[in-house]
VODOVEX-320594 format. One record per residue: residue number from 1; x, y, z of N, C-alpha, C in turn. Coordinates in nm, 4 decimals, padded with zeros to 6 digits. Each point is the difference from the previous one (the first is absolute). Layout:
<pt pos="NUM" n_u="X" n_v="Y" n_w="Z" ca_u="X" ca_v="Y" ca_w="Z" c_u="X" c_v="Y" c_w="Z"/>
...
This chain:
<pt pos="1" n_u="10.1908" n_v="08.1798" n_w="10.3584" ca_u="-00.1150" ca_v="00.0778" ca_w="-00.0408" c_u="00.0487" c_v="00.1271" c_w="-00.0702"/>
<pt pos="2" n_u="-00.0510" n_v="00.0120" n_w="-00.1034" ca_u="00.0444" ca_v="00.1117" ca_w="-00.0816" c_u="-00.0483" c_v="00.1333" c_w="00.0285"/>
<pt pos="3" n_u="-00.1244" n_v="00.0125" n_w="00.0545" ca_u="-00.0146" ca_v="00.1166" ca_w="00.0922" c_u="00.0834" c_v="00.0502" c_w="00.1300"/>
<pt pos="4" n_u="00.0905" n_v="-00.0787" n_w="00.0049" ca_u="00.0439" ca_v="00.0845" ca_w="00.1564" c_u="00.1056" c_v="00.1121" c_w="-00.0623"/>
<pt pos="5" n_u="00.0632" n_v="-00.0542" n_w="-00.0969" ca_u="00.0946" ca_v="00.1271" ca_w="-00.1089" c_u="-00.0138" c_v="00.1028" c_w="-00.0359"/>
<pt pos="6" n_u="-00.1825" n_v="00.0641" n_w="00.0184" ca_u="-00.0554" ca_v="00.0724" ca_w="-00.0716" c_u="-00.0503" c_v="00.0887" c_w="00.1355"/>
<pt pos="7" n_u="00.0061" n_v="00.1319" n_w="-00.0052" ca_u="-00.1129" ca_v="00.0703" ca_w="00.0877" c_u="-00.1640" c_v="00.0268" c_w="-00.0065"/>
<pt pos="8" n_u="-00.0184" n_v="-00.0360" n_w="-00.1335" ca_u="-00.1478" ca_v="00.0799" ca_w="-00.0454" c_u="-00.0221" c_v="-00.0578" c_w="-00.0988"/>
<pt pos="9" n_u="-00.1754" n_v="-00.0437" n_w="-00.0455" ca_u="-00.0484" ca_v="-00.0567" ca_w="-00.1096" c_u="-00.0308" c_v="00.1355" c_w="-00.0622"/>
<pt pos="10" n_u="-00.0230" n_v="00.0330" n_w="-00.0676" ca_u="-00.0571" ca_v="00.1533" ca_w="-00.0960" c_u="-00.0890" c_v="-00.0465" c_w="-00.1206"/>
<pt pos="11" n_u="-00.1271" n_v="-00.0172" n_w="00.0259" ca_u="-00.0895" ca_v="-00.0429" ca_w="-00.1211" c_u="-00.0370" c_v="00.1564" c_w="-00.0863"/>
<pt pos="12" n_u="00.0339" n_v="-00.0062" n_w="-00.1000" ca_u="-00.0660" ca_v="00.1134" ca_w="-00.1081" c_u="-00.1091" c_v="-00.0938" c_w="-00.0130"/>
<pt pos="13" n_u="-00.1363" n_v="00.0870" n_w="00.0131" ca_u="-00.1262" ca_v="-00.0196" ca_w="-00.0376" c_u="-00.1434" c_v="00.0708" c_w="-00.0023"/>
<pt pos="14" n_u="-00.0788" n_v="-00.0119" n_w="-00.1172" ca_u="-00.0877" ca_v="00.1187" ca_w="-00.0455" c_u="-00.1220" c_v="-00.0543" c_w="00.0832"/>
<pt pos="15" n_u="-00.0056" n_v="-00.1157" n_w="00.0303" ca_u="-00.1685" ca_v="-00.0827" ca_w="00.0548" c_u="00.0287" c_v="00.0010" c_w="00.1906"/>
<pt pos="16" n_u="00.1752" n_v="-00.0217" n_w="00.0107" ca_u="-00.0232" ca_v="-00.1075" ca_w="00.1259" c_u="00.0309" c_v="-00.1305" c_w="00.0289"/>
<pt pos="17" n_u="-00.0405" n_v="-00.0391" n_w="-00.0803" ca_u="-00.0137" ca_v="-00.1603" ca_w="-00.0318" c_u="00.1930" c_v="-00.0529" c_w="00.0324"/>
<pt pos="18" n_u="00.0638" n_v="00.0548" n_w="-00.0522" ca_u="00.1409" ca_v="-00.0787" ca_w="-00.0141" c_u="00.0485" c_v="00.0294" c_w="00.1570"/>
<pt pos="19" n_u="-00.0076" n_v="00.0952" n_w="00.1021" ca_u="-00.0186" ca_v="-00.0027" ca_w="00.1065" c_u="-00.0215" c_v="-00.0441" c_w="00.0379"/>
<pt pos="20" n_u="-00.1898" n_v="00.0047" n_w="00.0473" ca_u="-00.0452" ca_v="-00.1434" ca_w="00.0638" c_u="00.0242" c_v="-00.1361" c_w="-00.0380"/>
<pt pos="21" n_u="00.0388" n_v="-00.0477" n_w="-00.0889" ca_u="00.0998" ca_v="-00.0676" ca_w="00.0043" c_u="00.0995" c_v="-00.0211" c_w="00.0216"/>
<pt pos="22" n_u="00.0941" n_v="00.0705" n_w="00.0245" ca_u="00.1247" ca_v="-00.0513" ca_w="00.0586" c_u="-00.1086" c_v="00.0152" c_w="00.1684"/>
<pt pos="23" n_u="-00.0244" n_v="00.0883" n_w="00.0419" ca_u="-00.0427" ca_v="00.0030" ca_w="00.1360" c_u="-00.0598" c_v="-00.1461" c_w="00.0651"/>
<pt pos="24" n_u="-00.0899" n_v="-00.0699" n_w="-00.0953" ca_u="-00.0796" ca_v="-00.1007" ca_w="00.0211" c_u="00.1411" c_v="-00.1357" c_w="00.0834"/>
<pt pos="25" n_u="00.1173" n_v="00.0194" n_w="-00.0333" ca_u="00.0532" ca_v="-00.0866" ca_w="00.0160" c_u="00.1315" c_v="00.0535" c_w="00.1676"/>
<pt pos="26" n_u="-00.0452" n_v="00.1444" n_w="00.0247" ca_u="00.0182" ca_v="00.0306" ca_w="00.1408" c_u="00.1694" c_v="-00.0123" c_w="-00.0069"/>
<pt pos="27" n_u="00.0705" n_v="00.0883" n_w="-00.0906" ca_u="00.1165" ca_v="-00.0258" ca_w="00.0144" c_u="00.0610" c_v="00.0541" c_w="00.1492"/>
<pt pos="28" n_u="00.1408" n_v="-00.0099" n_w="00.0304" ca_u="00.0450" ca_v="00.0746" ca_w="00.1033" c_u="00.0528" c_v="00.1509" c_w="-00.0212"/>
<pt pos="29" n_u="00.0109" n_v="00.0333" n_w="-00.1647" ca_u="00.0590" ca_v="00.1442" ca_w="-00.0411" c_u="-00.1146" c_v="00.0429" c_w="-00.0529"/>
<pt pos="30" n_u="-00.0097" n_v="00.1384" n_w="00.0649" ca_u="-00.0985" ca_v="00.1190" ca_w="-00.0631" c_u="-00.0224" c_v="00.0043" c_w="-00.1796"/>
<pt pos="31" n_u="-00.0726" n_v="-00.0143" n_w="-00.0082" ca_u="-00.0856" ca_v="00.0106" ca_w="-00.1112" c_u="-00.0511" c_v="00.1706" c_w="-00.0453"/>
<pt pos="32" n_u="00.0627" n_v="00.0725" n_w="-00.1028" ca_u="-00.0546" ca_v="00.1301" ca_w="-00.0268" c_u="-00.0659" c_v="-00.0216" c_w="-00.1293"/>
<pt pos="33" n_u="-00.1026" n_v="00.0466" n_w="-00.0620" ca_u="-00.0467" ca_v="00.0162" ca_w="-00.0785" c_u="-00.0599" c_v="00.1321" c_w="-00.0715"/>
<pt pos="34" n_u="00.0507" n_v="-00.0052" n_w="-00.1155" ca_u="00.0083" ca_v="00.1025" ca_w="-00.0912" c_u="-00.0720" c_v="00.0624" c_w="-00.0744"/>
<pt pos="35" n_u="-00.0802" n_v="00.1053" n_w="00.0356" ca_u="-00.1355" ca_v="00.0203" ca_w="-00.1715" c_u="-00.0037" c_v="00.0938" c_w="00.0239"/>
<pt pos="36" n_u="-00.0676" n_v="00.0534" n_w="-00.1212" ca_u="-00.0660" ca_v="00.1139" ca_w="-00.0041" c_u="-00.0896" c_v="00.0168" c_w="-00.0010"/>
<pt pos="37" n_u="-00.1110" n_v="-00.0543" n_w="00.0228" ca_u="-00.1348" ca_v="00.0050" ca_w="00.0084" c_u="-00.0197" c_v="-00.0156" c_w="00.1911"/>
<pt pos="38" n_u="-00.0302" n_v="00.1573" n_w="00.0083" ca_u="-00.0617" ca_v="00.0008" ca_w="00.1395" c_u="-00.1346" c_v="-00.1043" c_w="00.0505"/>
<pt pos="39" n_u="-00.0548" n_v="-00.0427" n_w="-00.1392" ca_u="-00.0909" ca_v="-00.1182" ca_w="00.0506" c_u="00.0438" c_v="-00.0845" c_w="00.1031"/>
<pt pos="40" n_u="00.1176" n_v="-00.0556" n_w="-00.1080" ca_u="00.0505" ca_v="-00.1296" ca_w="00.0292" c_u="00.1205" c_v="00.0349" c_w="00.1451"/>
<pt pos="41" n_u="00.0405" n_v="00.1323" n_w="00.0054" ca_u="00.0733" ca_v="00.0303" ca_w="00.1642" c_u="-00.0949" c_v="-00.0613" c_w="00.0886"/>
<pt pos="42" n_u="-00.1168" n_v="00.0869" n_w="-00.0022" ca_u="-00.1437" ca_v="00.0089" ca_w="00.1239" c_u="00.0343" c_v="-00.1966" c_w="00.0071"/>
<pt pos="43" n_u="-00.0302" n_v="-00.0209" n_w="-00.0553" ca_u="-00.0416" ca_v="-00.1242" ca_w="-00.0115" c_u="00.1424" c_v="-00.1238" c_w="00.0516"/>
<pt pos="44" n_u="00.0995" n_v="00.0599" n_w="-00.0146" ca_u="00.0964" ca_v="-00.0857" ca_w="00.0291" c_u="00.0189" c_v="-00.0058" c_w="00.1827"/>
<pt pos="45" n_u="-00.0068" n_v="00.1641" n_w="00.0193" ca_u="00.0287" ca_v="00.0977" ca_w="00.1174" c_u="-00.1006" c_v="-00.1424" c_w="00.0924"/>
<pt pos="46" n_u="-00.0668" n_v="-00.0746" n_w="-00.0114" ca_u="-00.1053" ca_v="-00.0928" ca_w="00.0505" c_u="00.0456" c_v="-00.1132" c_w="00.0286"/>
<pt pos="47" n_u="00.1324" n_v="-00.0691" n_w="-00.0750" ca_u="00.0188" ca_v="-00.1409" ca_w="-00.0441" c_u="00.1205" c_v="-00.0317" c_w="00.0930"/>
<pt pos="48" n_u="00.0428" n_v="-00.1069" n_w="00.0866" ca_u="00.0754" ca_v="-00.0324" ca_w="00.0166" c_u="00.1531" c_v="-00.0034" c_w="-00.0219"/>
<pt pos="49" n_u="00.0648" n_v="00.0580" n_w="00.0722" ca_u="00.1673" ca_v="00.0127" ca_w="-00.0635" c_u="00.0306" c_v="00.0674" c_w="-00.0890"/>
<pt pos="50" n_u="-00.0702" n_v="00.0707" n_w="-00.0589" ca_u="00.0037" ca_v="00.0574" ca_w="-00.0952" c_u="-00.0056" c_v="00.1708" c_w="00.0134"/>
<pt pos="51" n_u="00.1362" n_v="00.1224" n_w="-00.0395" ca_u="-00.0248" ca_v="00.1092" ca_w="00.0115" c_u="-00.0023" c_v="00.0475" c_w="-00.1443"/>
<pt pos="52" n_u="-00.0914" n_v="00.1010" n_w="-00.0158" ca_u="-00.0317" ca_v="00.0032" ca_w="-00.1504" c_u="00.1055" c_v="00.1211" c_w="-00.0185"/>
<pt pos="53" n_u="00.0727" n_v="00.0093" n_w="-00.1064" ca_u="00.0412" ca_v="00.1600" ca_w="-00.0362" c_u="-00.1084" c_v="00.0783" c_w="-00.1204"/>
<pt pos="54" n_u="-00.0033" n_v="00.1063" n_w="00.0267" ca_u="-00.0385" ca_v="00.0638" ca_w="-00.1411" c_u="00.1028" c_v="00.0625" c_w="-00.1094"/>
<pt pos="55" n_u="-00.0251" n_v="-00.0075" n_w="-00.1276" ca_u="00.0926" ca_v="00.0632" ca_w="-00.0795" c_u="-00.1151" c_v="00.0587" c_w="-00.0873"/>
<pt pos="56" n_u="00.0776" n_v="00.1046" n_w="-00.0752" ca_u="-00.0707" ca_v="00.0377" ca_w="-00.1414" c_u="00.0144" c_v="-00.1102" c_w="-00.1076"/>
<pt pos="57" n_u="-00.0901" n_v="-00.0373" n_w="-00.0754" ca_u="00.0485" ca_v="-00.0762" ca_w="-00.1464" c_u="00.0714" c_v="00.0019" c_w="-00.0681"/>
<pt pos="58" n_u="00.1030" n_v="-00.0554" n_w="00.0266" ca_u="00.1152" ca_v="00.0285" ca_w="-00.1250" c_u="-00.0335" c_v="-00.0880" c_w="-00.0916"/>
<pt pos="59" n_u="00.1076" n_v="-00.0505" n_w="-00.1268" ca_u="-00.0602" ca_v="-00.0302" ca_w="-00.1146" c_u="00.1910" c_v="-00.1395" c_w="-00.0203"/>
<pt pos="60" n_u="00.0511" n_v="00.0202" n_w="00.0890" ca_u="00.1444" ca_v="-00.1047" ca_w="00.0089" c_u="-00.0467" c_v="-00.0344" c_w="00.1119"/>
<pt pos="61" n_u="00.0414" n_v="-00.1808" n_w="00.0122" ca_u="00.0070" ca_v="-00.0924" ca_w="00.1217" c_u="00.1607" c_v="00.0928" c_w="00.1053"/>
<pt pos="62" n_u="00.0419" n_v="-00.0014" n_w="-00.1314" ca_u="00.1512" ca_v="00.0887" ca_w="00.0540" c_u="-00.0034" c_v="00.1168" c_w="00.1201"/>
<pt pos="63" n_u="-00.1377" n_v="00.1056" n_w="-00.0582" ca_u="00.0238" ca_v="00.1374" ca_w="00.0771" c_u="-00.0737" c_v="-00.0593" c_w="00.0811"/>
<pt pos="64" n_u="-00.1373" n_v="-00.0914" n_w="00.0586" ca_u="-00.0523" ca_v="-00.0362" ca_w="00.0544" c_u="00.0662" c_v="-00.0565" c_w="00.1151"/>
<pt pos="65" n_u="00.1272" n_v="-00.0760" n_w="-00.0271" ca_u="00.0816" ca_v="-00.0667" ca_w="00.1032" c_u="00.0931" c_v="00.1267" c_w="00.0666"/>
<pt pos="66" n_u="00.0150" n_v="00.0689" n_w="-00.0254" ca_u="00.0963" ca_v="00.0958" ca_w="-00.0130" c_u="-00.0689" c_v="00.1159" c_w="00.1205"/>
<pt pos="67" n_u="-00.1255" n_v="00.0276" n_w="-00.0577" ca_u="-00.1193" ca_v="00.0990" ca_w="00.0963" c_u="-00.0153" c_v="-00.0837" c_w="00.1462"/>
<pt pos="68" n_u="-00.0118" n_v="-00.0920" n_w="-00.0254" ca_u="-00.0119" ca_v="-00.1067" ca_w="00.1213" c_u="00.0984" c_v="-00.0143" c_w="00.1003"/>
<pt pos="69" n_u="00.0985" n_v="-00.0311" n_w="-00.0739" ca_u="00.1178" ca_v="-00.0026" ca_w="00.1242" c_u="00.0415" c_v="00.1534" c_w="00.0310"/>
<pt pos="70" n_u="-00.0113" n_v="00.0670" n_w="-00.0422" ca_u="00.0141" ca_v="00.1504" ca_w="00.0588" c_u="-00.1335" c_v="00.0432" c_w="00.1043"/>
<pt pos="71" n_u="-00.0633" n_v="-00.0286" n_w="-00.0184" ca_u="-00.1027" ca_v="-00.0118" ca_w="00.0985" c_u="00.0330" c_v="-00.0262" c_w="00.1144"/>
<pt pos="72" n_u="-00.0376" n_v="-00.1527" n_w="-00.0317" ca_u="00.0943" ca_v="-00.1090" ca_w="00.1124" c_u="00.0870" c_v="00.0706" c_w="00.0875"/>
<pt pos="73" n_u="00.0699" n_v="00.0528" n_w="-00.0820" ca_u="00.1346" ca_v="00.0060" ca_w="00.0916" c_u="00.0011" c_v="00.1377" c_w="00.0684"/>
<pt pos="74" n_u="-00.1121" n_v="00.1431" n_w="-00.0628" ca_u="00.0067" ca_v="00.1072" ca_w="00.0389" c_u="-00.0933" c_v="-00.0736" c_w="00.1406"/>
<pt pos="75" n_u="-00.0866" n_v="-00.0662" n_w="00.0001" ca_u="-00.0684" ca_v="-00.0337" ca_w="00.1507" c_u="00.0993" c_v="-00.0619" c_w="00.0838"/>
<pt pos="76" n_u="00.1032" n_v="-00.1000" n_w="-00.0016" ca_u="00.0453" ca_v="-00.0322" ca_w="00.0769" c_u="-00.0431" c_v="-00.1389" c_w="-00.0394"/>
<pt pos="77" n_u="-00.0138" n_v="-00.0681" n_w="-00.0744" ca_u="-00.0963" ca_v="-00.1168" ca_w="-00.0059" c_u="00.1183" c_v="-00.1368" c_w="-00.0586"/>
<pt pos="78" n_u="00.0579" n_v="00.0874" n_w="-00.0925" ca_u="00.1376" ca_v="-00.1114" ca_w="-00.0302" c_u="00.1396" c_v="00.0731" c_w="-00.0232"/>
<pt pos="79" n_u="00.0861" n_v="-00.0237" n_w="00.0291" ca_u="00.1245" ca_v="00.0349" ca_w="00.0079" c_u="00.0590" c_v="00.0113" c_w="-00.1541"/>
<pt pos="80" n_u="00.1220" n_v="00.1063" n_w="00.0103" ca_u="00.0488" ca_v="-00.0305" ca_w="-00.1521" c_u="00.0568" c_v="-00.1132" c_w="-00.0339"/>
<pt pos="81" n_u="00.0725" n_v="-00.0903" n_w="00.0985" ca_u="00.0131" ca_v="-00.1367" ca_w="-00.0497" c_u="-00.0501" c_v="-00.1073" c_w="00.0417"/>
<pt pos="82" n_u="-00.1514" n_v="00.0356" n_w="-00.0272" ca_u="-00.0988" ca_v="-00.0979" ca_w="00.0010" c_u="00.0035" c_v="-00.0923" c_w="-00.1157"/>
<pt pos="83" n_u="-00.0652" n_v="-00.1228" n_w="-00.0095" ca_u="-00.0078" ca_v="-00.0924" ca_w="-00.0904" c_u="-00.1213" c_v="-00.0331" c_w="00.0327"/>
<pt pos="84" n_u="-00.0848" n_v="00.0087" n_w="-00.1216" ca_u="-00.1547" ca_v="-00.0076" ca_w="00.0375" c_u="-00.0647" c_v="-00.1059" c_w="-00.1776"/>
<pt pos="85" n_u="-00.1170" n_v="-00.0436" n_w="00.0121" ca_u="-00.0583" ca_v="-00.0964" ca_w="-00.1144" c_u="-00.0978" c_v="00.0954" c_w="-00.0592"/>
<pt pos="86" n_u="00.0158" n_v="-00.0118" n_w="-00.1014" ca_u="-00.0850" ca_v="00.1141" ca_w="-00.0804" c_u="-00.1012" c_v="-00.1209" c_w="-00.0816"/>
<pt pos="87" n_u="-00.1444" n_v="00.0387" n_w="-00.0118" ca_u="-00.0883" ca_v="-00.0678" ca_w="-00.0975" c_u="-00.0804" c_v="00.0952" c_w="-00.0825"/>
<pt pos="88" n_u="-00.0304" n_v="-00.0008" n_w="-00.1040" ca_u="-00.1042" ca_v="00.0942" ca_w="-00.1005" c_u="00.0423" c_v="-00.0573" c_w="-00.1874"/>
<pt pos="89" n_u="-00.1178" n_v="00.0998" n_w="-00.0014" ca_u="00.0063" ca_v="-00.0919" ca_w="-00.1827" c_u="00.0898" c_v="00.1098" c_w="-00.0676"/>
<pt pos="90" n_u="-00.0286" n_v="-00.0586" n_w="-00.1421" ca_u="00.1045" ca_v="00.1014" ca_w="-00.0860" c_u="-00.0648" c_v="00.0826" c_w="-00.0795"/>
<pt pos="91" n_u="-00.1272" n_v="-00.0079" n_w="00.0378" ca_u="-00.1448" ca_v="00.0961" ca_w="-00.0556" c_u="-00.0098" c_v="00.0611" c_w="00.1478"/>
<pt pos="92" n_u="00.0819" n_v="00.1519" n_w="-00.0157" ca_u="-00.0747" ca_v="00.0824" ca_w="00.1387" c_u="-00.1472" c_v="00.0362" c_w="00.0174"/>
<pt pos="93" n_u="-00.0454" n_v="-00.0312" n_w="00.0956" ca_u="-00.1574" ca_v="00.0605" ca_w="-00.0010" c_u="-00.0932" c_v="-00.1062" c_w="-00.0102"/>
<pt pos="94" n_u="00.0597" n_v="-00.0617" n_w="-00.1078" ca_u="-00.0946" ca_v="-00.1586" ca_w="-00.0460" c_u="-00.0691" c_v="-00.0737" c_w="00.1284"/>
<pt pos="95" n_u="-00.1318" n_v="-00.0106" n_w="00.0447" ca_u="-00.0089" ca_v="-00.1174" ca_w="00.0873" c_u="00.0382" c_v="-00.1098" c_w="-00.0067"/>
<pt pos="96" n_u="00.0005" n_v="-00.0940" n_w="00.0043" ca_u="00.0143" ca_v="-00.1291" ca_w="-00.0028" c_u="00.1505" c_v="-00.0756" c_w="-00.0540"/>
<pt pos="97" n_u="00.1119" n_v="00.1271" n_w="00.0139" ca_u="00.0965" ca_v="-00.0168" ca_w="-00.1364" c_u="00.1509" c_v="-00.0134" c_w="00.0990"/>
<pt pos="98" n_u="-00.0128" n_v="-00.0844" n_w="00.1147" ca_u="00.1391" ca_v="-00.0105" ca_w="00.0563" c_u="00.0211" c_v="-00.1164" c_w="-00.0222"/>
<pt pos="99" n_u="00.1640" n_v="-00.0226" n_w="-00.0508" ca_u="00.0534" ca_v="-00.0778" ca_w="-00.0557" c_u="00.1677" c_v="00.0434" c_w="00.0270"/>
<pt pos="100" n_u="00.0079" n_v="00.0454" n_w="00.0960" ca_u="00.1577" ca_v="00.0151" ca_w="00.0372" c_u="00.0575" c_v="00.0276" c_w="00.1573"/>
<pt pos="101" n_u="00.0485" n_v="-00.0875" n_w="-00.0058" ca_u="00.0671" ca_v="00.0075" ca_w="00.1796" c_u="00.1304" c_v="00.0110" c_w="-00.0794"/>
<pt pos="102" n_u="00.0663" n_v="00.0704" n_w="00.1340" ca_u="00.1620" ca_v="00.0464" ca_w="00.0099" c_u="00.0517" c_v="00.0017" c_w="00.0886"/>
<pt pos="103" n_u="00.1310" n_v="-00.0427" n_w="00.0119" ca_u="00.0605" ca_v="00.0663" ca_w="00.1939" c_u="00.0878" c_v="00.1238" c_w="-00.1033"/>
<pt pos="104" n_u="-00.0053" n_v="00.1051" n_w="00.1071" ca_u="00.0525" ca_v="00.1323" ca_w="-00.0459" c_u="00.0966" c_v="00.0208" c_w="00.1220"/>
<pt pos="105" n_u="00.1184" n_v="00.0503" n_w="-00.0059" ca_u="00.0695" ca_v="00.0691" ca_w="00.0720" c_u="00.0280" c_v="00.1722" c_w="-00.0062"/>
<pt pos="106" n_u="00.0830" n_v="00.0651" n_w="00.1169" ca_u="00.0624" ca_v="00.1203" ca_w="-00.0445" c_u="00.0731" c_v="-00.0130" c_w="-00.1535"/>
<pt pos="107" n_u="00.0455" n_v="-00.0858" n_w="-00.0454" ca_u="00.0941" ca_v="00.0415" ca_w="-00.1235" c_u="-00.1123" c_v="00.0094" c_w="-00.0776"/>
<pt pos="108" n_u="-00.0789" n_v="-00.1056" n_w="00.0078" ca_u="-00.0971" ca_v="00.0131" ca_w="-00.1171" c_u="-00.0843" c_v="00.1055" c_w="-00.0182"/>
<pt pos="109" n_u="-00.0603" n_v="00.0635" n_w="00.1468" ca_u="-00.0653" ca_v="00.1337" ca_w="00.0225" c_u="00.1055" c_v="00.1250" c_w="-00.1052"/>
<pt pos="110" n_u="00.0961" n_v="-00.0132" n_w="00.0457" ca_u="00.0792" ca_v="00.1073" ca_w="-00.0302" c_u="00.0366" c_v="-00.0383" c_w="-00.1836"/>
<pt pos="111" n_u="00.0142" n_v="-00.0619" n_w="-00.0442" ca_u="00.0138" ca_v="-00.0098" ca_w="-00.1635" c_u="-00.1101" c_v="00.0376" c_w="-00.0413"/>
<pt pos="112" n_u="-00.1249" n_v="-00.0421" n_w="00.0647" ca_u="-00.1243" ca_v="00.0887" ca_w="-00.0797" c_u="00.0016" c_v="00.1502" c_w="00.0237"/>
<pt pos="113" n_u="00.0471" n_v="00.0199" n_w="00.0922" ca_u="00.0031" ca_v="00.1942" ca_w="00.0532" c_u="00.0823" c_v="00.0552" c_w="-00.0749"/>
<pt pos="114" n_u="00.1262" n_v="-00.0820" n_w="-00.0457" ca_u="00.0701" ca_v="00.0537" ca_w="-00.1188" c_u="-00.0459" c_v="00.0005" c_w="-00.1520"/>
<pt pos="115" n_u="-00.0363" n_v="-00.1100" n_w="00.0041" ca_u="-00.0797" ca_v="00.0027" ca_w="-00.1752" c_u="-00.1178" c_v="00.0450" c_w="-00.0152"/>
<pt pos="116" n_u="-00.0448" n_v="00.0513" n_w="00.1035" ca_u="-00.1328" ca_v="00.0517" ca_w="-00.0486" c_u="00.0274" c_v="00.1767" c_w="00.0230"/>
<pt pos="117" n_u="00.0812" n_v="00.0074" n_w="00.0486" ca_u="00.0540" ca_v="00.1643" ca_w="00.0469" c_u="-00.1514" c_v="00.1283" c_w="00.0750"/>
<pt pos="118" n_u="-00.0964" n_v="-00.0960" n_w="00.0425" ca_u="-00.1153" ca_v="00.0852" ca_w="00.0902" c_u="00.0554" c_v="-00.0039" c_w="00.1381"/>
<pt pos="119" n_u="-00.0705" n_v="00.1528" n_w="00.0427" ca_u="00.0092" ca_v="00.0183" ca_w="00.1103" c_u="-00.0504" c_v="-00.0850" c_w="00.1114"/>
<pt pos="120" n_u="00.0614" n_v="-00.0060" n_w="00.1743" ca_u="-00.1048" ca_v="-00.0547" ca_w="00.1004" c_u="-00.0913" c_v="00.0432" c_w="00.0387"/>
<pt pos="121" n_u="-00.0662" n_v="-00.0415" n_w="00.0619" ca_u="-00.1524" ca_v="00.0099" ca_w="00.0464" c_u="-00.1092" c_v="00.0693" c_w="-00.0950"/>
<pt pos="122" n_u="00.0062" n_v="-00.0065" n_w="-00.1207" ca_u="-00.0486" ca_v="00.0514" ca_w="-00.1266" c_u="-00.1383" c_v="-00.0433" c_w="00.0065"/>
<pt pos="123" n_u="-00.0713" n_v="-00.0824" n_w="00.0263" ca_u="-00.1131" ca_v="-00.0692" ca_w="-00.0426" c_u="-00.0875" c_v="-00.0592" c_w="00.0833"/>
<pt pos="124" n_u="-00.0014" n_v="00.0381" n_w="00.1313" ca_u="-00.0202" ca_v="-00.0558" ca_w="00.0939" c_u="-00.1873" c_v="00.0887" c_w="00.0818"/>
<pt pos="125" n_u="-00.0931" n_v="-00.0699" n_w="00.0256" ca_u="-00.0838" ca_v="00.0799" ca_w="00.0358" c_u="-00.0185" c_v="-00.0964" c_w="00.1285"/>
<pt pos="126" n_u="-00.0516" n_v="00.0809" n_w="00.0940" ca_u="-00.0512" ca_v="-00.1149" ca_w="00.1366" c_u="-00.1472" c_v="00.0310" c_w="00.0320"/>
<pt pos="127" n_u="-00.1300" n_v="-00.0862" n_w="00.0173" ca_u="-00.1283" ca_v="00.0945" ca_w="00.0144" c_u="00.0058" c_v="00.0332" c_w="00.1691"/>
<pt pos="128" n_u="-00.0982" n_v="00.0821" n_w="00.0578" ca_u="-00.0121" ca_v="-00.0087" ca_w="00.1807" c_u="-00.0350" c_v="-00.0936" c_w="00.0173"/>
């Protein structure tokens, strides 16, 4: 099973929808999900297996992955050498527009922190 390799599913998503889906199928690894639309937090904060993060909108899938695992990891939620499945489209923001899964590691975390040269915890909002 290719999930046992992995600590964490991480859906980027503006509706929800790519969440409750992965959720619908009750994996055994935590499921976080990613948006910026406090709508769609309230609304996740409800759903099964599923912990929503908030971010600000960025405008790269890149800084988006990047805001996320610094998150993550400032809570305690995944380790720096975590290996986690990333899903979201290549239109940020877009509803309906995911079209990319990934397994990501620390190396891979860390080549984007270098090529993109932004600071941590830069982008990050949480609501009460």
């Amino acid at each position: 099973n290719f999930l046992e390799d992995v600590d964490a599913l991480i859906a980027f998503t503006a509706s929800g929808f790519s969440a409750k889906s992965l959720a619908k199928f009750r994996p055994k690894k935590k499921i976080y999900a990613v948006t910026y639309s406090i709508e769609t937090y309230r609304k996740l904060k409800l759903s099964w297996g599923v912990e929503p993060i908030g971010v600000f909108e960025l405008n790269t899938p890149a800084k988006l992955i990047l805001a996320a695992f610094d998150e993550l990891q400032l809570q305690g939620l995944v380790r720096k050498d975590s290996k986690f499945i990333v899903t979201m489209g290549d239109i940020v923001g877009k509803k309906g527009s995911t079209n990319l899964i990934r397994v990501l590691d620390r190396d891979a975390i860390k080549t984007m922190h270098e090529g993109m040269g932004i600071p941590k915890h830069h982008s990050l909002w949480m609501p009460n």
